[in-house]
TORMI-337628 format. One line per 8 residues: number of its first residue (from 0); their letters; for each residue x, y, z of N, C-alpha, C. Coordinates in nm, 2 decimals. Layout:
// TORMI-337628
NUM) a) X,Y,Z,X,Y,Z,X,Y,Z; ...
// end
This chain:
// TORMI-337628
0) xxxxxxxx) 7.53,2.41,-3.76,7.57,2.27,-3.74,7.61,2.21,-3.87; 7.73,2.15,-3.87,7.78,2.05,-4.01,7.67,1.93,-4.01; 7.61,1.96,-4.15,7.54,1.89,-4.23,7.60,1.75,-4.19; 7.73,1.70,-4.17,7.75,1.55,-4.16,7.72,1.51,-4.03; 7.67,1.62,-3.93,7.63,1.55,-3.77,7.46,1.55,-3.75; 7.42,1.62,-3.88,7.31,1.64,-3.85,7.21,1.58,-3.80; 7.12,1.57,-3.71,7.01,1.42,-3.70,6.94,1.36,-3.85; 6.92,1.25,-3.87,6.90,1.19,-4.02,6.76,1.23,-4.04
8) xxxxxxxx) 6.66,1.24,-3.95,6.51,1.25,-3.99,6.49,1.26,-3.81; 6.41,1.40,-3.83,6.35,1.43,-3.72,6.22,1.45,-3.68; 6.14,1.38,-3.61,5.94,1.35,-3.63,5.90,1.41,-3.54; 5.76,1.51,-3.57,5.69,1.58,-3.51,5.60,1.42,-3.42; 5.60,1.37,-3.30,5.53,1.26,-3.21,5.40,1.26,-3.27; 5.31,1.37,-3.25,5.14,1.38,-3.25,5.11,1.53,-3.29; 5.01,1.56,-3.38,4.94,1.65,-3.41,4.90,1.66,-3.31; 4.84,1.84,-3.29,4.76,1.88,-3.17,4.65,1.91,-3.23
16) xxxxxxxx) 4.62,1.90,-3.33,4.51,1.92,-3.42,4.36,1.91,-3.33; 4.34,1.77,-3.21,4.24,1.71,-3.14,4.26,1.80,-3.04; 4.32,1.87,-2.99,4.30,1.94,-2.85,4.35,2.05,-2.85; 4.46,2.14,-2.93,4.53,2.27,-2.94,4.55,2.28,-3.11; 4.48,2.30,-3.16,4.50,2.35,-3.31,4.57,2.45,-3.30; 4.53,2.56,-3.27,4.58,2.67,-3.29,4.77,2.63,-3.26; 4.83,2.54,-3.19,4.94,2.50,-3.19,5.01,2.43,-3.31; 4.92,2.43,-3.42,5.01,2.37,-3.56,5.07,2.44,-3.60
24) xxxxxxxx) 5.05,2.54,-3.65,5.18,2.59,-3.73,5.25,2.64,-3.66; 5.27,2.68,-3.55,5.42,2.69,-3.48,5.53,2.57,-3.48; 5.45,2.45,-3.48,5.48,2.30,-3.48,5.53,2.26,-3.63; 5.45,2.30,-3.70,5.52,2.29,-3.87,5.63,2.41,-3.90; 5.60,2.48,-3.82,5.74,2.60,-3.89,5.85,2.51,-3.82; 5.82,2.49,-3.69,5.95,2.42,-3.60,5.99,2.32,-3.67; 5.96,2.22,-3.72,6.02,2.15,-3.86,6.11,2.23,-3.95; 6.07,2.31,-4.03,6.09,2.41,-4.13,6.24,2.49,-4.03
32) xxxxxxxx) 6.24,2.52,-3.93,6.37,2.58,-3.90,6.45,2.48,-3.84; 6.42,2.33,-3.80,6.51,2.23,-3.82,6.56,2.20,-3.96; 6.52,2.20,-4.05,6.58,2.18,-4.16,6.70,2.31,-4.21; 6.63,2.43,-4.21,6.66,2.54,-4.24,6.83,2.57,-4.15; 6.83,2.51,-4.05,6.93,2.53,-3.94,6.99,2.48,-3.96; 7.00,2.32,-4.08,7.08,2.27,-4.03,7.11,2.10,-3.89; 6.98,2.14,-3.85,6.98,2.05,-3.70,6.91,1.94,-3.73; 6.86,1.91,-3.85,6.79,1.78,-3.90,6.77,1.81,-4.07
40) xxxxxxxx) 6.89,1.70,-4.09,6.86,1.67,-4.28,6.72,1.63,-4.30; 6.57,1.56,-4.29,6.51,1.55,-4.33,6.37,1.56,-4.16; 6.26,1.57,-4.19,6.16,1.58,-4.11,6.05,1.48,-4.14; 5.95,1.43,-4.03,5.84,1.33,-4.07,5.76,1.37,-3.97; 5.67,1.31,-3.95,5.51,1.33,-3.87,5.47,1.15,-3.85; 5.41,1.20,-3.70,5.37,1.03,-3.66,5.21,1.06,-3.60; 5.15,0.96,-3.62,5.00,0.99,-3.57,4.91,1.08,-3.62; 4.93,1.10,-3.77,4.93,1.20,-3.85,4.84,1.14,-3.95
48) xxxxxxxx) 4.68,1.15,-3.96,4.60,1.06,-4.09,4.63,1.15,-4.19; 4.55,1.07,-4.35,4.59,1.12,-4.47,4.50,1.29,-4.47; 4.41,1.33,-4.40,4.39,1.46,-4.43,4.52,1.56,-4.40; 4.53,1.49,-4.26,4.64,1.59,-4.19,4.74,1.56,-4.26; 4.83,1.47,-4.30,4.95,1.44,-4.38,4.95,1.54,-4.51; 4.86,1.59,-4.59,4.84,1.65,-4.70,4.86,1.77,-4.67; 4.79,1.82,-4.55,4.84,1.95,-4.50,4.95,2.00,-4.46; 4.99,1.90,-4.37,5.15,1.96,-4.34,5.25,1.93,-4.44
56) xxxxxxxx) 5.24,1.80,-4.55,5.31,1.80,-4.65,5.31,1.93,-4.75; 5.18,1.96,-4.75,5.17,2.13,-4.81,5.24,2.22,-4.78; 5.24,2.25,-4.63,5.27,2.34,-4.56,5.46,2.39,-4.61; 5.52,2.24,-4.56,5.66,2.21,-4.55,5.68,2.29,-4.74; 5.62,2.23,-4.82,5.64,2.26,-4.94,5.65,2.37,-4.98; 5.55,2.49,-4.92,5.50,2.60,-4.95,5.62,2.69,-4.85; 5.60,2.65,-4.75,5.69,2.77,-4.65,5.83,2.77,-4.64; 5.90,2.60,-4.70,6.06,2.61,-4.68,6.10,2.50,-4.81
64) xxxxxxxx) 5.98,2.48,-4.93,6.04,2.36,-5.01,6.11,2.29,-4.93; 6.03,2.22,-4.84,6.08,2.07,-4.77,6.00,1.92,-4.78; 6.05,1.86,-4.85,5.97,1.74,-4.88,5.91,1.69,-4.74; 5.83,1.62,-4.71,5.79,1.52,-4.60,5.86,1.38,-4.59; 5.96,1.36,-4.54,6.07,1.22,-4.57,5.96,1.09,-4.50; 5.87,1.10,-4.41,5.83,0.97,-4.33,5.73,1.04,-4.25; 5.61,0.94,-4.27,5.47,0.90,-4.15,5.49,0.79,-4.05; 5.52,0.79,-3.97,5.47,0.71,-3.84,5.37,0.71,-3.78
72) xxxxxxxx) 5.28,0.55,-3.85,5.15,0.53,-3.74,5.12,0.44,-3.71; 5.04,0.36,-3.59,5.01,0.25,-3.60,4.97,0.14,-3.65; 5.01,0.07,-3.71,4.95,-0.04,-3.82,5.03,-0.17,-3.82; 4.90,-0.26,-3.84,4.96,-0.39,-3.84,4.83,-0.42,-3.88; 4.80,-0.60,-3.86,4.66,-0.70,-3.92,4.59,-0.65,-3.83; 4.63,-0.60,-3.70,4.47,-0.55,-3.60,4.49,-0.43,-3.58; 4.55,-0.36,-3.67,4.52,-0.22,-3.71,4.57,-0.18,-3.86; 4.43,-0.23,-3.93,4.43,-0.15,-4.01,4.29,-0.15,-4.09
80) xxxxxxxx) 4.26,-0.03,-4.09,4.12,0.01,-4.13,4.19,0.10,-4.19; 4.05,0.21,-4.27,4.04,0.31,-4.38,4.17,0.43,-4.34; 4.19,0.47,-4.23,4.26,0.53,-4.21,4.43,0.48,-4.25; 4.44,0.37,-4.21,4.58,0.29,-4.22,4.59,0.30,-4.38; 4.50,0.23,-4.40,4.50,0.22,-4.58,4.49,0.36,-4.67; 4.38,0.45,-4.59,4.44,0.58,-4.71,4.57,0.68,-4.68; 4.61,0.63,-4.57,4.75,0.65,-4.48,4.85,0.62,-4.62; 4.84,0.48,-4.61,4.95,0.43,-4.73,4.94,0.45,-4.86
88) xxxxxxxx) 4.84,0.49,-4.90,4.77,0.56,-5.03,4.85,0.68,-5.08; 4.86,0.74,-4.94,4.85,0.98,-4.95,5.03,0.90,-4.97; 5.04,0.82,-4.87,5.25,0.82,-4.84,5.28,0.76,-5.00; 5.25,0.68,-5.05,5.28,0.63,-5.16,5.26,0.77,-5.26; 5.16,0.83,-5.27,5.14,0.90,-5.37,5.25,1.03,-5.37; 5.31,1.07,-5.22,5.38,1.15,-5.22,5.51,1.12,-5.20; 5.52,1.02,-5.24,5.68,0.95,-5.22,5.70,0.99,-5.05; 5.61,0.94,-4.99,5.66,0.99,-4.85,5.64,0.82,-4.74
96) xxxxxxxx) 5.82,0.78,-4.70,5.83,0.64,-4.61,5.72,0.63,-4.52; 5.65,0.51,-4.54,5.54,0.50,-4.39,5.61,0.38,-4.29; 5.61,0.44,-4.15,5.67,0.33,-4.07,5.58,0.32,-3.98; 5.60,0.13,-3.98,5.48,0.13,-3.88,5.50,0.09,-3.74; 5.49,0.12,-3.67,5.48,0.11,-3.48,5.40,0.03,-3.46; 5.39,-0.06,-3.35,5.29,-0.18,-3.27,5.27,-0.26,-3.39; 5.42,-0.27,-3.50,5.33,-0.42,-3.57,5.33,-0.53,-3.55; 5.32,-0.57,-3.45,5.28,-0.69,-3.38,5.14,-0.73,-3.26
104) xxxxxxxx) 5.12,-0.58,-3.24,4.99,-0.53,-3.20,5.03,-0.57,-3.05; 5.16,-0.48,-3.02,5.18,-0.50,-2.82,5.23,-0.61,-2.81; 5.25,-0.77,-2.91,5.30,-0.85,-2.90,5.15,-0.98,-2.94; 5.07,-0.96,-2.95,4.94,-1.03,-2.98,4.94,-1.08,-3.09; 5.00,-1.04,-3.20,5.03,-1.13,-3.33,5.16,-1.19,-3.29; 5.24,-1.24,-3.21,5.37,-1.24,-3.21,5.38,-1.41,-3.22; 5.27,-1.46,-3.15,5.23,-1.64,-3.18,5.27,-1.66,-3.03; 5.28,-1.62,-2.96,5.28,-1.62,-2.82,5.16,-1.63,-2.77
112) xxxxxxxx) 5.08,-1.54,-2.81,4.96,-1.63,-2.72,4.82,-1.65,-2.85; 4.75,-1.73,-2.76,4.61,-1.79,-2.87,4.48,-1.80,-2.81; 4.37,-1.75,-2.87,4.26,-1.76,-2.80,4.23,-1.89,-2.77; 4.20,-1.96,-2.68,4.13,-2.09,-2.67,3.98,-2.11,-2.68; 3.95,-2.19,-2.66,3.79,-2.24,-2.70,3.76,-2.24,-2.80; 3.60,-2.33,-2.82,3.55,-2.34,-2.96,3.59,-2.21,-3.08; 3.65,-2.23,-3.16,3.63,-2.11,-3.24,3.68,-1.99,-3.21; 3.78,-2.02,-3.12,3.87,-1.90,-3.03,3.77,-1.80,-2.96
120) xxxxxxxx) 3.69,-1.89,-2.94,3.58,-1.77,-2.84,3.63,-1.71,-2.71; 3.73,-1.76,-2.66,3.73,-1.72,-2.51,3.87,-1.78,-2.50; 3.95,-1.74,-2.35,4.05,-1.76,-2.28,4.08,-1.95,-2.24; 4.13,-2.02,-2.27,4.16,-2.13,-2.16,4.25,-2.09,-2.03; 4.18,-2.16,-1.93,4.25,-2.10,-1.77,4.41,-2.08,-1.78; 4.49,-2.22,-1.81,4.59,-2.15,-1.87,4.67,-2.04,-1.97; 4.56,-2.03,-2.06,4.61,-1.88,-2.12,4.65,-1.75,-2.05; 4.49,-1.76,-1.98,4.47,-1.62,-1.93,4.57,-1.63,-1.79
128) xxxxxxxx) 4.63,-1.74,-1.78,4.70,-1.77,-1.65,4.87,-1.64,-1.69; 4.89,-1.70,-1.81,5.05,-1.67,-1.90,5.01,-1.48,-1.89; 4.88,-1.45,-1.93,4.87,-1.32,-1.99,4.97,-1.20,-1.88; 4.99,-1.10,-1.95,5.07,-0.97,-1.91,4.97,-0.94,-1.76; 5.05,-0.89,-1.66,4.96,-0.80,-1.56,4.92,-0.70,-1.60; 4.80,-0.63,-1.49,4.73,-0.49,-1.54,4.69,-0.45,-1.67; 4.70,-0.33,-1.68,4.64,-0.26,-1.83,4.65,-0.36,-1.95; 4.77,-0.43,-1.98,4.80,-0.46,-2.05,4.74,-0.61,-2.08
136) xxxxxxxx) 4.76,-0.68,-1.96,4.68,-0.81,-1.97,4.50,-0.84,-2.01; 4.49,-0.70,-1.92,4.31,-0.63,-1.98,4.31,-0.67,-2.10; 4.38,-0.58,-2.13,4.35,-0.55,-2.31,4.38,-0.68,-2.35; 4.48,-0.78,-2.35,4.51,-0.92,-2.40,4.37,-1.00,-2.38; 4.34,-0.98,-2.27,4.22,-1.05,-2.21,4.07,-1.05,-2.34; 4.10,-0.92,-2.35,3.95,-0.86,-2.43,3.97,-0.87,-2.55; 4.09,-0.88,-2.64,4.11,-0.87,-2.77,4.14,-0.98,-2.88; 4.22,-1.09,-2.77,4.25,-1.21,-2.80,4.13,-1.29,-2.86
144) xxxxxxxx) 4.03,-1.34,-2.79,3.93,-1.39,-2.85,3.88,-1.31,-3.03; 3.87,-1.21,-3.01,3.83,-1.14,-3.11,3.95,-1.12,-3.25; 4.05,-1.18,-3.19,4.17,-1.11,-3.32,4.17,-1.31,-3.32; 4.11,-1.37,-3.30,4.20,-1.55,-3.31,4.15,-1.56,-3.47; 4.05,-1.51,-3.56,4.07,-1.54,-3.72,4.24,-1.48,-3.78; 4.31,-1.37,-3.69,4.44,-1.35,-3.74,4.54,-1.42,-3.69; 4.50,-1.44,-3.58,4.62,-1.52,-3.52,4.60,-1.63,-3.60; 4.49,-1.72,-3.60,4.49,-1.81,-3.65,4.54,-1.85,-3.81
152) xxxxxxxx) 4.51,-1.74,-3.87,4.57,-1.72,-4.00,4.73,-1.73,-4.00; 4.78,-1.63,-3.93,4.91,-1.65,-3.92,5.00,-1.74,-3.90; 4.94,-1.84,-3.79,4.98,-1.99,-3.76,5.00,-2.05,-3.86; 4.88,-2.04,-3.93,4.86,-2.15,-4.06,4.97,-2.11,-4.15; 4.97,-2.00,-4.22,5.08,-1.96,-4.33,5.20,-1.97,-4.25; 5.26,-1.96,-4.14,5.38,-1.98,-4.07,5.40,-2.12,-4.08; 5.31,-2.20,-4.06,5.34,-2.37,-4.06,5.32,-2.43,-4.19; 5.28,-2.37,-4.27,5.31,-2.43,-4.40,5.45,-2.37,-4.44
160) xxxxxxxx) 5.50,-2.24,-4.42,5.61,-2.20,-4.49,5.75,-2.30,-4.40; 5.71,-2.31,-4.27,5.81,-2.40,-4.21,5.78,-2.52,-4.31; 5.70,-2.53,-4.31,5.68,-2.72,-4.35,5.76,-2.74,-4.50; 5.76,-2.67,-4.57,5.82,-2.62,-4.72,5.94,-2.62,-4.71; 5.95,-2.54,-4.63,6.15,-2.46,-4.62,6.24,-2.54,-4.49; 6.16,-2.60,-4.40,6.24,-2.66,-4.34,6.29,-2.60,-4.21; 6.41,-2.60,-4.13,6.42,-2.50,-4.00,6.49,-2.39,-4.08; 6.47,-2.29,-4.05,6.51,-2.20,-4.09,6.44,-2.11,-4.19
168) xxxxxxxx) 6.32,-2.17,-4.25,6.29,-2.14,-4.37,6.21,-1.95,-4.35; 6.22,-1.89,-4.42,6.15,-1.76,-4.42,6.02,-1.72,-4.39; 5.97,-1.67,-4.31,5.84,-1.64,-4.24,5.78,-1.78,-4.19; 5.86,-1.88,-4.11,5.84,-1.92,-4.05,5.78,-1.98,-3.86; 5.82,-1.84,-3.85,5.68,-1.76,-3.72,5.61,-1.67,-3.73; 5.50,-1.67,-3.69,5.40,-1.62,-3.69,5.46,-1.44,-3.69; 5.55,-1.43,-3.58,5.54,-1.28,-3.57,5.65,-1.25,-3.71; 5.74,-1.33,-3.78,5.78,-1.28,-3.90,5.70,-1.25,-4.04
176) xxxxxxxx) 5.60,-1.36,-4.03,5.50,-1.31,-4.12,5.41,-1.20,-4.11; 5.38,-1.18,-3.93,5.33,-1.02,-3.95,5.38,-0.90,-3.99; 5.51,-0.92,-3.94,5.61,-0.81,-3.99,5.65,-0.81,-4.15; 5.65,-0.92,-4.23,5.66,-0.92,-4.34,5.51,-0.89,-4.41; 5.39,-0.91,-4.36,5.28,-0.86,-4.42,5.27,-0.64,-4.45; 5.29,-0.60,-4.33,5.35,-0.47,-4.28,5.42,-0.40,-4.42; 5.51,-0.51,-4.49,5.61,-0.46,-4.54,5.56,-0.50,-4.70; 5.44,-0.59,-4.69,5.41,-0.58,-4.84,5.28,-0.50,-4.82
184) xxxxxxxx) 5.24,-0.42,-4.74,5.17,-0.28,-4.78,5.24,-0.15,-4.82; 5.35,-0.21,-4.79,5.44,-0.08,-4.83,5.50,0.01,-4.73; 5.49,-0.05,-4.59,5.56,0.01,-4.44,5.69,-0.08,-4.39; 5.75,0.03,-4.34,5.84,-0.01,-4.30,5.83,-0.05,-4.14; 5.83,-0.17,-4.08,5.77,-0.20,-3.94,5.89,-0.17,-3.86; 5.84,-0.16,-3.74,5.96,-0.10,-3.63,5.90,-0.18,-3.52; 5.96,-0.30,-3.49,5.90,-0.41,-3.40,5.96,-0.38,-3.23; 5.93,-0.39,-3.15,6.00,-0.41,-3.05,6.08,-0.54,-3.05
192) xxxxxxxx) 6.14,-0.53,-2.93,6.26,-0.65,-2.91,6.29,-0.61,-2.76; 6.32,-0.73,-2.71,6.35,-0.72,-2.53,6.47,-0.83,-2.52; 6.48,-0.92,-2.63,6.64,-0.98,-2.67,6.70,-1.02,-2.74; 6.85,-1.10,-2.77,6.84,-1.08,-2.89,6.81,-1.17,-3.00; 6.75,-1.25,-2.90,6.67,-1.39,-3.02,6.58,-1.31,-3.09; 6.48,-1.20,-3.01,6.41,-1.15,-3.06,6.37,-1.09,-3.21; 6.56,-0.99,-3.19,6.61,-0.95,-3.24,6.63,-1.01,-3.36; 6.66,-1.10,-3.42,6.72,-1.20,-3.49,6.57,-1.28,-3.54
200) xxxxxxxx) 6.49,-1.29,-3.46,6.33,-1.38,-3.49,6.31,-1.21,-3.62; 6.29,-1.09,-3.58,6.27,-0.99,-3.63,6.34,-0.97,-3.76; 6.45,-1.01,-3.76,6.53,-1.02,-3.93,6.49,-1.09,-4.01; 6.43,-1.19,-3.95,6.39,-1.32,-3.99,6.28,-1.26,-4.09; 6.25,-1.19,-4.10,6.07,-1.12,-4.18,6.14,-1.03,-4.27; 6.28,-1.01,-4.29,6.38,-0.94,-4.44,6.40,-1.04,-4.50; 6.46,-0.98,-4.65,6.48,-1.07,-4.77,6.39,-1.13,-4.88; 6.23,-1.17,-4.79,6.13,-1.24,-4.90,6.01,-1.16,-4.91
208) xxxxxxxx) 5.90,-1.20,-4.97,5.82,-1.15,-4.98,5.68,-1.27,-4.91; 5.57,-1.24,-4.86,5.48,-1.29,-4.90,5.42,-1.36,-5.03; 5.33,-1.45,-5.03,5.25,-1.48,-5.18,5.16,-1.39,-5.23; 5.14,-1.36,-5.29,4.99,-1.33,-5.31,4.83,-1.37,-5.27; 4.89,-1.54,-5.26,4.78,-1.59,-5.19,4.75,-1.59,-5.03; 4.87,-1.56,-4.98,4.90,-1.55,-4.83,4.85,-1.43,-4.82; 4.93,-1.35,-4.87,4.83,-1.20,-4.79,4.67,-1.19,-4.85; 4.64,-1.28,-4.93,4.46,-1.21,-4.97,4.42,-1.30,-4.84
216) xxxxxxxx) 4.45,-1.40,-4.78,4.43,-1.51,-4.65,4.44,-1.43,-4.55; 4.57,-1.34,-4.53,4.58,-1.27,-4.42,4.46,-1.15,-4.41; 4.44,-1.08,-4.52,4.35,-0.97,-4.57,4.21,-1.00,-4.54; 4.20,-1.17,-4.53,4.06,-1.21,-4.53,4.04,-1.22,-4.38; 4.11,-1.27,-4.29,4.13,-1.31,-4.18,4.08,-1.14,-4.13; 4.18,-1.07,-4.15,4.16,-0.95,-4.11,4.02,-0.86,-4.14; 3.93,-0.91,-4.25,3.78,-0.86,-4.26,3.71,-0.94,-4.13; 3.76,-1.06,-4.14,3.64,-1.11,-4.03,3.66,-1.09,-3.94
224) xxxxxxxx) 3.78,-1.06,-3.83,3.84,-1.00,-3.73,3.72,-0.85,-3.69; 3.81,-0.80,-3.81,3.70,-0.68,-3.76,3.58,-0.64,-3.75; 3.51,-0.73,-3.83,3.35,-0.73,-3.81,3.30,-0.85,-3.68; 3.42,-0.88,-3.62,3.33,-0.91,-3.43,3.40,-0.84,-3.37; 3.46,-0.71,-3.37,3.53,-0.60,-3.33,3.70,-0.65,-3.29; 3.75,-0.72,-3.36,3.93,-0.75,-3.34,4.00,-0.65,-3.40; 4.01,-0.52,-3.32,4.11,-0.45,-3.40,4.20,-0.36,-3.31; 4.28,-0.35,-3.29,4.35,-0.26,-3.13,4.32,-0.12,-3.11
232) xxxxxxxx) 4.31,-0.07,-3.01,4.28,0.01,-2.94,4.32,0.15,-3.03; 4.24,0.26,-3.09,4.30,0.40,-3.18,4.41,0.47,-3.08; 4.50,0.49,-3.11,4.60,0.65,-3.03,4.50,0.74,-3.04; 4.49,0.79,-2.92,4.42,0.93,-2.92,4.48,1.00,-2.97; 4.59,1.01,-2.98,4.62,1.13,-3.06,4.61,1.11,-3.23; 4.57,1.03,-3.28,4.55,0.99,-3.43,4.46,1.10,-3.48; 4.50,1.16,-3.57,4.41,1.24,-3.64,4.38,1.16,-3.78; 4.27,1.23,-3.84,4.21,1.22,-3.95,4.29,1.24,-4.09
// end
């Protein structure tokens, strides 16, 4: 295959590491003969923690001198714990892109919806009226309360950066500033979009940066989150 049609980066989805080990290295060589063929200039791994990232970064190195171009894993303010963070640790240290998936957490940081009651303890009838059906609404139901110190965070630095900058001003919704928080850990976020306001609300989180003071706010938000359990659901397929 000519190198100029080739796929730009091609990602192993999930380690089998949790259920079929003995299925890795046929799975890391299969990388190694997409490169080698020709059928993909660069390769990455998604759902892949910093132990496992080190290994197959080894692997690629040792069996076909193939760098690791990119990790994909879940991360955002309601996901990220020790795993997320030594995630971006191992990627940084090996020059290797981290992109992150669900950074908006299914749409729950997106400023669309808000815990109600004292202290965001709970649902108002109308909220839980608006929520997603089935599985999905579950999970809104159960998490919302518990994630409202980020949501709430995010409101706040969104409404002060509007209040500053005016219409238009930069990380002035809530879901731009999550996606721009994403991006001063050092990930590159991969947000969904269903239109193209969306689309365009999503741009909206390129160009600036956060403060300093806004993310240690956001960072704090996100300690207390997690210690009354606000943090999204693990991929089973996540390894260590």
């Amino acid at each position: 295959m000519d190198r100029l049609t080739a796929i730009p980066l091609a990602q192993l989805h999930w380690s089998t590491a949790n259920y079929q080990p003995l299925q890795e290295r046929a799975q890391w060589l299969g990388l190694v003969d997409l490169v080698r063929s020709g059928t993909a200039s660069t390769v990455g791994v998604s759902n892949f923690g910093p132990r496992q990232l080190e290994r197959v970064a080894s692997f690629l190195e040792e069996e076909g001198d193939i760098p690791l171009a990119a990790a994909q894993v879940q991360l955002s303010l309601a996901s990220w714990g020790p795993e997320q963070r030594d995630l971006a640790d191992a990627c940084a240290a090996r020059g290797v892109e981290l992109l992150a998936y669900s950074p908006l957490g299914l749409g729950l940081l997106g400023g669309r919806w808000r815990a109600g009651g004292a202290g965001g303890a709970g649902l108002g009838a109308a909220e839980a009226e608006r929520l997603p059906p089935g599985a999905r609404g579950a999970l809104f139901r159960r998490l919302l309360p518990k994630l409202a110190p980020i949501t709430g965070a995010l409101s706040a630095v969104a409404a002060e950066r509007a209040d500053r900058g005016g219409p238009g001003a930069h990380g002035g919704t809530p879901a731009q500033v999550a996606l721009n928080w994403t991006m001063c850990k050092g990930a590159v976020p991969i947000p969904g979009a269903r239109s193209p306001d969306q689309v365009r609300g999503a741009l909206g989180a390129c160009g600036w940066r956060l403060t300093a003071a806004e993310i240690a706010e956001l960072d704090a938000a996100v300690e207390t989150s997690t210690r009354g359990g606000g943090q999204m659901v693990r991929n089973v397929f996540q390894t260590s």
